[in-house]
C-alpha positions as CSV (number, residue, x, y, z in Angstrom):
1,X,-149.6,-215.7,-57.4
2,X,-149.3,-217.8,-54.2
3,X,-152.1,-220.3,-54.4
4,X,-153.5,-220.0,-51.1
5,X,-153.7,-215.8,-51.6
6,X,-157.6,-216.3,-53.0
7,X,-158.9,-217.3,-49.4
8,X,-156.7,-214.8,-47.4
9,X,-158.7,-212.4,-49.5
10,X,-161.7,-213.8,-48.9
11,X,-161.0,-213.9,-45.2
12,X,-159.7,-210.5,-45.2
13,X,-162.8,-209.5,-47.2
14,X,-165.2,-210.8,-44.7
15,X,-163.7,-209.3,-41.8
16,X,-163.4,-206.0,-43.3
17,X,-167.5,-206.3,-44.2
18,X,-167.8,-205.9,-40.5
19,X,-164.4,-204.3,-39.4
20,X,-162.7,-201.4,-39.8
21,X,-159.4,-203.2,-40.4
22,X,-158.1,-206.9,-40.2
23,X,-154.6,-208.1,-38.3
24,X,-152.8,-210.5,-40.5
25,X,-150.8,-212.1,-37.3
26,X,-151.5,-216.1,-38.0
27,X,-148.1,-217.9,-38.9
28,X,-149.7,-219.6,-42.0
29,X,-151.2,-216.0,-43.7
30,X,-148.2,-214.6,-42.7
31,X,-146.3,-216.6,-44.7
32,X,-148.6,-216.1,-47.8
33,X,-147.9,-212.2,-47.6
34,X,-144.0,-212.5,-46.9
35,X,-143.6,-214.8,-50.7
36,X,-144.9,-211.3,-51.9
37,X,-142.6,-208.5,-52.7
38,X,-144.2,-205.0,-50.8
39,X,-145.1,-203.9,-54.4
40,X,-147.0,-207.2,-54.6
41,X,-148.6,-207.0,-50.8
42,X,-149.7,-203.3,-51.9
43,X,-151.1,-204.0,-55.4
44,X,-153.0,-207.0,-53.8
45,X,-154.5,-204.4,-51.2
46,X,-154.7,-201.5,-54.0
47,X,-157.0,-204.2,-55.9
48,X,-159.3,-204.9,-53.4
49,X,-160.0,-201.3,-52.2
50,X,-157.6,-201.8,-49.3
51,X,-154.7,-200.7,-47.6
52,X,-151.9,-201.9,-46.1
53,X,-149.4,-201.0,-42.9
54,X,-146.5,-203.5,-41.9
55,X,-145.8,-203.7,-38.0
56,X,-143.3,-204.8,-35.7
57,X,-140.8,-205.3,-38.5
58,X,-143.4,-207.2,-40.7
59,X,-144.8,-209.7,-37.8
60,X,-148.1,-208.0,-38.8
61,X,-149.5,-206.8,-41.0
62,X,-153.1,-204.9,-41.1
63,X,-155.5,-204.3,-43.8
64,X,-157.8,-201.3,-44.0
65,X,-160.7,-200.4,-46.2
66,X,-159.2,-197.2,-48.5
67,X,-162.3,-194.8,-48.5
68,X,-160.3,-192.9,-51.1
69,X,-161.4,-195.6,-53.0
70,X,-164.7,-197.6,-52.0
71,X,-167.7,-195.7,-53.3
72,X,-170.1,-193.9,-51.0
């Protein structure tokens, strides 16, 4: 696990309090998701009641709350 991983999830976490979905396009959080495999980058989301799309070849990459598995 990449040590900075903990406070992208916070960060993602906080946006997506207020936010339908949060755009991973910063260089530095970029690079923290491109270390992971896409298994990796999906269990990460899977975990956190997220889910994840790639775009533009993996230059970003957006997170959206999964209401398949957030409770009502």
């Amino acid at each position: 696990m990449h040590p900075d991983l903990p406070g992208l999830a916070a960060k993602a976490a906080e946006v997506l309090s207020r936010r339908s979905e949060y755009v991973v396009t910063q260089p530095a959080e970029l690079r923290i998701l491109r270390e992971m495999s896409d298994a990796e980058v999906s269990d990460f989301a899977k975990n956190h009641g997220w889910r994840v799309i790639r775009r533009l070849g993996g230059r970003q990459i957006e997170f959206y709350n999964d209401a398949s598995v957030r409770p009502l």
